[in-house]
C-alpha positions in Angstrom: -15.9 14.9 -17.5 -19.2 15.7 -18.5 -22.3 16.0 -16.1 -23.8 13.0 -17.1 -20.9 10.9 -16.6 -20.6 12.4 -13.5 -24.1 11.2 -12.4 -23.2 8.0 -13.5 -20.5 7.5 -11.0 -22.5 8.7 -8.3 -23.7 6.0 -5.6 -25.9 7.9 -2.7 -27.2 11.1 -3.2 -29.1 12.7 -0.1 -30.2 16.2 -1.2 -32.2 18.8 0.7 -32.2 17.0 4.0 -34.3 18.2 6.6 -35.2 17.2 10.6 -36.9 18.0 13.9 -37.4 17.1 16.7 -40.0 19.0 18.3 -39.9 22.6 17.2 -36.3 22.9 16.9 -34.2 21.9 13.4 -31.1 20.1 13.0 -30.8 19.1 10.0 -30.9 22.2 7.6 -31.4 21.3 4.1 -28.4 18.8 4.0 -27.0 17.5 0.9 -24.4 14.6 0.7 -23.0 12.9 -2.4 -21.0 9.6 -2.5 -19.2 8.5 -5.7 -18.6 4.9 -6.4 -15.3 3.5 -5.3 -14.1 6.1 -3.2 -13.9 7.3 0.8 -15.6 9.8 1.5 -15.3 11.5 4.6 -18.0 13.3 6.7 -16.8 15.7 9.3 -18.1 18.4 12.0 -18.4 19.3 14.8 -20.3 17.3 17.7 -23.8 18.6 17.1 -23.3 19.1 13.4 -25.8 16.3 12.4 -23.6 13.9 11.3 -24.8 11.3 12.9 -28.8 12.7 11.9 -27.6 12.4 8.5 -26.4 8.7 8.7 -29.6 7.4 11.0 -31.7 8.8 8.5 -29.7 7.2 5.2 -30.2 3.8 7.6 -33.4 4.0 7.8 -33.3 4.5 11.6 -34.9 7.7 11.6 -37.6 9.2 9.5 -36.8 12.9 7.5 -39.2 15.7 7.2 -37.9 16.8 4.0 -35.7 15.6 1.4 -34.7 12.9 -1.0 -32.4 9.8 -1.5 -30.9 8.5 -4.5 -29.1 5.2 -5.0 -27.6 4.9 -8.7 -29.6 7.6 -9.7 -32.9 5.8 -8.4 -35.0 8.1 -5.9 -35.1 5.3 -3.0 -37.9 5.2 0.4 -35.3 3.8 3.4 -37.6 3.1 6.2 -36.3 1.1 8.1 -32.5 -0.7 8.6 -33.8 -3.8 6.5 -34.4 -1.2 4.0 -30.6 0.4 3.6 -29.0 -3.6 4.1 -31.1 -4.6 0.8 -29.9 -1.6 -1.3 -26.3 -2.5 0.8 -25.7 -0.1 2.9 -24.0 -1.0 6.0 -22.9 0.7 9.2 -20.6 -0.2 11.5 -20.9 1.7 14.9 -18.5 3.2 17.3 -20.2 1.1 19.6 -19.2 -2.7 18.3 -22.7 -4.6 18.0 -20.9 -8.4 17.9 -22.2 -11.0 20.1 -19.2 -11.3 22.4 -20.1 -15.2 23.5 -20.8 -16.2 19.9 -17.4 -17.3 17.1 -17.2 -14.9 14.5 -18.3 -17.2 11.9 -21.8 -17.3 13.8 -21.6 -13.7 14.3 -21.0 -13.0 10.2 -24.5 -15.7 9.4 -26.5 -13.9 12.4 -30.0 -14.0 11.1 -28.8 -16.0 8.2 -27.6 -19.2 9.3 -26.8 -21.8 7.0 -29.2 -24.6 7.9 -30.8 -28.2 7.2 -34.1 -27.9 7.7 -34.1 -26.4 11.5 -29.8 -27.3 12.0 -27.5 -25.2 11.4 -24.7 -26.3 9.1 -22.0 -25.1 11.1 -18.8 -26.8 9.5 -20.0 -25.2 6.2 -21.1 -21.6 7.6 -17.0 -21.6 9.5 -15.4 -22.3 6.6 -17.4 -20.0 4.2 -16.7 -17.4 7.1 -13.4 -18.2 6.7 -13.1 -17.7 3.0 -14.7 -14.3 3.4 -12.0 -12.8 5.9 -9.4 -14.3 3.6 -10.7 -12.5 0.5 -11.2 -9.8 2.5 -7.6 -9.5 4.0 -8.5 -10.3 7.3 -6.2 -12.4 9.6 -8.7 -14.1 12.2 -9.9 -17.4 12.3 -13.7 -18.2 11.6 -13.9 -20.1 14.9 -12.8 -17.4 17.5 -14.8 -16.4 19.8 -15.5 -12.5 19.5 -14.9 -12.0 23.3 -11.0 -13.1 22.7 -10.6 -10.2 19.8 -9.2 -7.2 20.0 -11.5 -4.1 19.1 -9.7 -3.6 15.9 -10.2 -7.4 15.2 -13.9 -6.7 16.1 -14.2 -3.9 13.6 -12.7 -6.1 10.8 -15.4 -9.1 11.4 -18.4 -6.2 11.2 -16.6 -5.2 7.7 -16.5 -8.9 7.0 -20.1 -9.2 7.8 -20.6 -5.9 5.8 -19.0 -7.2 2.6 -20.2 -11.2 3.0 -23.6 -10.0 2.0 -23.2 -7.5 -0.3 -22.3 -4.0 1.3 -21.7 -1.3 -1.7 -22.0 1.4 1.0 -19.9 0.8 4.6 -20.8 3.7 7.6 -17.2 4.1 9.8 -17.8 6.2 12.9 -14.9 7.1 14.6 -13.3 3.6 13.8 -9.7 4.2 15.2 -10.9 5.7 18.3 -9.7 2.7 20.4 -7.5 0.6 18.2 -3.6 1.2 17.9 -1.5 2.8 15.2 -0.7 -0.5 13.7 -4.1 -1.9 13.8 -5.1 1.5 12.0 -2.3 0.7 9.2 -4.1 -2.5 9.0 -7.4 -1.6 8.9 -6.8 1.3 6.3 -5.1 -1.3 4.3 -8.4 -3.0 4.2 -10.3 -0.3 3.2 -8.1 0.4 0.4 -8.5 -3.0 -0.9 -12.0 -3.0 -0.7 -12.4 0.5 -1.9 -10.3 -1.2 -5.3 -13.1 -3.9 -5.5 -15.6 -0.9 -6.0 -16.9 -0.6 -2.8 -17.5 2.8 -1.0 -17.3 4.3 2.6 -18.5 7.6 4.3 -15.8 7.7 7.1 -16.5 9.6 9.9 -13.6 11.1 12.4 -12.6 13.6 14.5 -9.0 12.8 13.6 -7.4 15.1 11.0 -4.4 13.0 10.3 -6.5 10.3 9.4 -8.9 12.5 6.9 -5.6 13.4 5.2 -4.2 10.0 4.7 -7.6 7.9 3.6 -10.4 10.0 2.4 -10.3 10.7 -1.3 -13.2 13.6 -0.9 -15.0 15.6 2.1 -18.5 16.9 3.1 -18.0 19.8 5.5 -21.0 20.4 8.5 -21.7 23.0 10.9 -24.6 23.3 12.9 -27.6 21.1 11.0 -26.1 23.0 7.3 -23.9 21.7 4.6 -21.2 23.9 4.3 -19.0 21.8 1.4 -17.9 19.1 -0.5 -14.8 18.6 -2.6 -11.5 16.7 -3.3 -9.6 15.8 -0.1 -6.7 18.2 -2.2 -8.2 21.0 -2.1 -7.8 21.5 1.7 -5.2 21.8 4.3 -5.5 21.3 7.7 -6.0 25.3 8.8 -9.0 25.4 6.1 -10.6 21.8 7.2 -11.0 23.0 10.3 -12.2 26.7 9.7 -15.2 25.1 7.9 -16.0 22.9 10.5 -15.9 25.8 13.4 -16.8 28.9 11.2 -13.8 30.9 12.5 -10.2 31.1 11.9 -8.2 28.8 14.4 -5.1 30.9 14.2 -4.9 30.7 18.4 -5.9 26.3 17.8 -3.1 25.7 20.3 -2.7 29.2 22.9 0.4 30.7 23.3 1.5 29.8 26.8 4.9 29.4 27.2 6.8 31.0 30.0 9.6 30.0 31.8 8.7 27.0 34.0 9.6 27.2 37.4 12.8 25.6 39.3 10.2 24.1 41.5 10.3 19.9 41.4 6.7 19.4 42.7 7.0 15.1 41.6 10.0 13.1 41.4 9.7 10.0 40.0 12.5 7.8 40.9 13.6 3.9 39.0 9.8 3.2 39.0 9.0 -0.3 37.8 5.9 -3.0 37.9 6.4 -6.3 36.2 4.9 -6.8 32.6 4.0 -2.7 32.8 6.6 -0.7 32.6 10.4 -0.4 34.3 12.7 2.3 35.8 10.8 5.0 35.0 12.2 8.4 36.2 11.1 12.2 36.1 10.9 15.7 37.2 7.7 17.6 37.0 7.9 21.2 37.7 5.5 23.5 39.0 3.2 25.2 36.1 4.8 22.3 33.4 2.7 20.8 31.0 4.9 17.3 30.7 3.6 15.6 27.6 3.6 11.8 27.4 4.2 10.1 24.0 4.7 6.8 22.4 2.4 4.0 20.9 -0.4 2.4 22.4 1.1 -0.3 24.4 4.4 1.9 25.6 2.8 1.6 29.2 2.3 5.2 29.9 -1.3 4.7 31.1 0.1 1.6 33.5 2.4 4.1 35.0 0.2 7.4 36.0 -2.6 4.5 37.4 0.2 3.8 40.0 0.8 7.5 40.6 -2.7 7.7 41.1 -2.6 4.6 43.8 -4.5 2.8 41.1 -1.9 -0.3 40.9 1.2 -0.6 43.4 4.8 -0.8 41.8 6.9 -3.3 42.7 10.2 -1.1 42.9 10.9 2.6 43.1 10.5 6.1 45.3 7.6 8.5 44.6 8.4 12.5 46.1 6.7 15.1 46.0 7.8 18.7 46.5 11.2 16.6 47.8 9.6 14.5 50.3 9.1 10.9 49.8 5.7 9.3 49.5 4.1 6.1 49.6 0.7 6.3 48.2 -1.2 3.3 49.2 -5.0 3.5 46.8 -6.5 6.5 45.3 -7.5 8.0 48.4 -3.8 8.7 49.4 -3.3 10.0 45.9 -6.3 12.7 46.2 -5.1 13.3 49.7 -1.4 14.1 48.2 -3.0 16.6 45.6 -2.8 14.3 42.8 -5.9 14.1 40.3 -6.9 11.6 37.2 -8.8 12.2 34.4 -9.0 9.1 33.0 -9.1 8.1 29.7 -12.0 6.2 29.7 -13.9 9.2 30.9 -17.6 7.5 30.6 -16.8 4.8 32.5 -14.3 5.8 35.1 -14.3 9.3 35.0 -18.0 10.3 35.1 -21.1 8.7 36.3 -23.4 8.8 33.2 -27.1 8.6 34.8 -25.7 11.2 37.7 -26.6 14.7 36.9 -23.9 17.4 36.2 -23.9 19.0 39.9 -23.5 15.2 41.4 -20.5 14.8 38.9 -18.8 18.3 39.5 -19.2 17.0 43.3 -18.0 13.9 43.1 -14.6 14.2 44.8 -15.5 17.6 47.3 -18.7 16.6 48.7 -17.3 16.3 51.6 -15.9 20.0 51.6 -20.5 20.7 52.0 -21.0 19.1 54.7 -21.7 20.5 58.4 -21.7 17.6 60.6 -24.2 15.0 58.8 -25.9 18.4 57.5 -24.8 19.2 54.0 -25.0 22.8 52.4 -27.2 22.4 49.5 -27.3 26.1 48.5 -23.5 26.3 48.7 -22.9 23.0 46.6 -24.6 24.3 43.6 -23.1 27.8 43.7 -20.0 25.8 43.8 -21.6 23.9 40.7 -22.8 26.7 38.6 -19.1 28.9 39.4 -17.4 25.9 37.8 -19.8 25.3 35.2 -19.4 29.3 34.0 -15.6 29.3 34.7 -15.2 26.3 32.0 -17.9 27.7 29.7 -19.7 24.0 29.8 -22.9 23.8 27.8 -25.7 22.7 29.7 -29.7 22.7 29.7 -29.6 23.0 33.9 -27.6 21.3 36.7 -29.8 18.4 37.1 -28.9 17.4 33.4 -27.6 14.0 33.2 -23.8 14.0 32.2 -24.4 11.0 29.9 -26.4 13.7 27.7 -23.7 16.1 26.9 -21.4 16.1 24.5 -17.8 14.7 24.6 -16.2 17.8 25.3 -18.7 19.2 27.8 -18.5 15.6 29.5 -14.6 16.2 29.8 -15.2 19.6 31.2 -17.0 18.0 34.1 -14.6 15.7 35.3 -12.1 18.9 35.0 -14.7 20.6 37.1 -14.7 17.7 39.6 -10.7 18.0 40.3 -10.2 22.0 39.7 -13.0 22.2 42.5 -10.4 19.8 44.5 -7.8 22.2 43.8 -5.3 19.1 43.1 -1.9 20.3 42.3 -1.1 17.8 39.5 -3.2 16.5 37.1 -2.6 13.7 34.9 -4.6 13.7 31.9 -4.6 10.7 29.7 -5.9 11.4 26.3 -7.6 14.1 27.2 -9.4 14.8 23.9 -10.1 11.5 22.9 -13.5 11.5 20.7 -13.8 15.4 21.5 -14.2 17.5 18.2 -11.7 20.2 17.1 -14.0 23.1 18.7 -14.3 21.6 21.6 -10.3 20.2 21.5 -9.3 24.2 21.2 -11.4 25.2 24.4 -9.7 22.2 26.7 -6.4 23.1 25.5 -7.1 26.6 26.5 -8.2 25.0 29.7 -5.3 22.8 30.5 -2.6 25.9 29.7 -4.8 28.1 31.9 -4.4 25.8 34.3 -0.5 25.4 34.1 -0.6 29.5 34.6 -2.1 28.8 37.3 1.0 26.9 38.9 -0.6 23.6 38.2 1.4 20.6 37.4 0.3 18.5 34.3 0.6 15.3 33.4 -0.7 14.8 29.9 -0.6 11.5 27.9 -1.4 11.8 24.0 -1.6 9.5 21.2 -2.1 13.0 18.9 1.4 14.1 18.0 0.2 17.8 16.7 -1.6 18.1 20.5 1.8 17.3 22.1 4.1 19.3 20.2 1.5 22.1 20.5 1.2 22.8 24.0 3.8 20.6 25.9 6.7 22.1 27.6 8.4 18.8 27.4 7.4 15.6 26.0 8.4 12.4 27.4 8.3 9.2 24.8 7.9 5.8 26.3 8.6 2.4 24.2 7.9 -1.0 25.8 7.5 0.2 29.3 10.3 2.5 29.6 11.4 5.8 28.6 13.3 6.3 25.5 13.6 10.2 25.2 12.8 13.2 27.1 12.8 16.4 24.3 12.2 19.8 25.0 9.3 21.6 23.2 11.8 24.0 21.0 13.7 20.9 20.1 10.6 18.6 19.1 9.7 17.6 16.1 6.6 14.6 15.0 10.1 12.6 13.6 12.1 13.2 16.8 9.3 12.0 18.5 8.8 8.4 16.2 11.7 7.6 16.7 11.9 8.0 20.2 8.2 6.1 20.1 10.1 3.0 17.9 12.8 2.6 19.5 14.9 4.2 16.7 17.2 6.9 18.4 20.6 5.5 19.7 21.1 7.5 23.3 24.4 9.3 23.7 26.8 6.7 25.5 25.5 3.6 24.7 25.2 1.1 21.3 21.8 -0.4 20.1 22.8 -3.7 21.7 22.7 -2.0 25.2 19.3 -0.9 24.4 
């Protein structure tokens, strides 16, 4: 194919893309090249300027240097309105729905149909419905957006996209929240759209899914383009070299040593209605215990009631052999039992604290003299933890909502390590973290197991469970279908624990 033909298929072209903010540049001469019909995925690093790139192709924010081509047409995109009349379209990691209003009012926001000042709204829900038929989307015009599902929500902002004439849809980190089913179905949609000559710039931290639904990828690293090409041309060891600038040889460290004898929790016929039922287990001291299955499986139900979060209706809890009862959260942290919730932003940190508030969080109390607490001691505490998990800060009185995604999970680490709890349970621990900053908490969490902790480690990721889990536990429907030793697992071993699939030794399907 020639070069003009190649031109021709060519829908945004940003070239030579520059920004600052104040005297420092993050955006380095950045080019970015989208072809017609086809996803295109944009990856780095946090920091890389992905997200630069895309505020500044939506008109959100203004660059210094560099041009924009749509169809070969040098464009000015000043503002949002801008980027939605030459339809390009966005749709955040943050959903932007109106959670009171139906999703057909949600699609004609700004745009109603009307009758001089009335809304035609029997004529605006059933051409709402029409687009998330054509579109491939089962949910009814007339549900409210509050009673959706975030997946559902996603698909009613592509709805909205495509209704008015999208060429161009933004995904950033689309499947962060949304099952593996609900991904099948949303890639589904893509592809069928993506058919019908529309094009995306899919953004992810999640190699897997670069793999399986980009057709082409732009590499960043720190403000620079680094490269573009067919999705074919890489694997995942090269992917991720580019993105990180080094060889990721040591991705998941080499931990494994024999685990002690030691039971340090015993889990015993553990149930709670609707959640999960007779759950049982051994964790050893210095394990790493993986935790896999779908979203759903009720492994996050389960560890909230280890951590005093919920109460089981049935079952014994022991630790180190005796038996406990732990009443609230308190007890747990008492016990020596930490959480590091998956929704760290919300449960795990306090956003508008600064970092030395969050790393004290749980051990202020360990500062105090009488009603006197020890200021200079607190922060040496602070700054000891902050060097010993290499997290990258401006000063202590930065506000945790500022940092990063890995440097915020570092924190609430920080917070427990500084607790010196002897199990942690970590549900998806690198959820919405990059790969750089994914190889430094693994490193972190084996450390930690060296260190005789015990770990509790829940994972959608199969290549993060396989890759530094002693054992992996798989839970389907609220029970546990197969415990497998990490020189015995394999992703299909795994599945078919996570489905349901494995007949266990002694007894039919029809027991099951």
């Amino acid at each position: 194919m020639d070069s003009n033909s190649n031109e021709i298929n060519v829908l945004i072209k940003m070239s030579g893309i520059r920004k600052k903010y104040g005297q420092i540049e993050v955006l380095h001469g950045v080019d970015l090249e989208v072809k017609k019909a086809e996803v295109h995925a944009l990856i780095g690093e946090n920091g890389a300027g992905k997200s630069t790139m895309m505020k500044i192709l939506m008109g959100e924010v203004k660059m210094d240097q560099g041009t924009i081509s749509v169809d070969g047409d040098i464009v000015k995109i000043s503002s949002p309105n801008d980027a939605h009349t030459l339809g390009l379209r966005m749709i955040h990691q943050e959903i932007l729905l109106v959670p009171d209003m139906t999703v057909a009012e949600n699609i004609f926001s700004g745009v109603e149909l009307k009758k001089w000042v009335f809304v035609k709204k029997k004529e605006q829900e059933k051409k709402a419905q029409e687009i998330l038929d054509n579109v491939g989307i089962d949910i009814k015009a007339t549900d409210l957006v509050r009673d959706l599902k975030t997946a559902q929500r996603q698909m009613v902002e592509i709805a909205a996209a495509v209704s008015f004439g999208a060429r161009l849809i933004i995904m950033d980190e689309p499947t962060s929240a949304i099952s593996q089913k609900e991904t099948e179905i949303l890639f589904s949609i893509i592809k069928r759209l993506k058919a019908e000559g529309i094009s995306f710039i899919y953004i992810s931290h999640r190699m897997d899914e670069i793999f399986q639904i980009a057709d082409s990828v732009t590499v960043m690293r720190d403000g620079c383009f680094v490269s573009r090409d067919p999705i074919s041309n890489y694997d995942s060891n090269k992917l991720i070299s580019q993105m990180v600038g080094r060889d990721l040889q040591d991705y998941f460290p080499d931990h494994f040593s024999d685990v002690s004898d030691e039971v340090i929790l015993k889990v015993d016929r553990l149930s709670r209605k609707n959640e999960y039922r007779d759950i049982s287990f051994e964790l050893h001291k210095g394990e790493i215990l993986g935790f896999g299955g779908l979203i759903g499986a009720g492994r996050t139900e389960m560890v909230s009631s280890l951590f005093g979060l919920t109460k089981p209706d049935s079952g014994d809890i022991y630790l180190k052999g005796q038996k406990v009862n732990i009443r609230n959260t308190a007890s747990a942290i008492e016990l020596g039992i930490a959480l590091i919730p998956e929704d760290r932003k919300h449960a795990g940190l306090n956003l508008n604290g600064n970092i030395e508030d969050n790393i004290m969080m749980a051990v202020e109390k360990k500062y105090k003299k009488g009603l006197f607490i020890s200021y200079s001691n607190r922060r040496k505490a602070s700054e000891e933890m902050v060097s010993q998990l290499s997290i990258k800060i401006s000063s202590l009185k930065q506000l945790a909502g500022k940092l990063s995604g890995g440097n915020q999970q570092k924190v609430v680490l920080a917070k427990w390590l500084l607790e010196d709890s002897e199990i942690l349970i970590l549900d998806e621990p690198t959820r919405g973290i990059d790969v750089g900053a994914k190889a430094e908490i693994y490193k972190l969490i084996v450390n930690m197991a060296k260190a005789g902790k015990s770990i509790i480690m829940i994972s959608s990721e199969m290549p993060e469970l396989l890759g530094i889990c002693d054992r992996i536990a798989v839970m389907y429907e609220g029970r546990i279908t197969g415990v497998v030793e990490r020189k015995e697992a394999t992703q299909e071993k795994i599945m078919a624990y996570a489905a349901n699939i494995v007949k266990r030794e002694g007894e039919s399907k029809d027991e099951q």
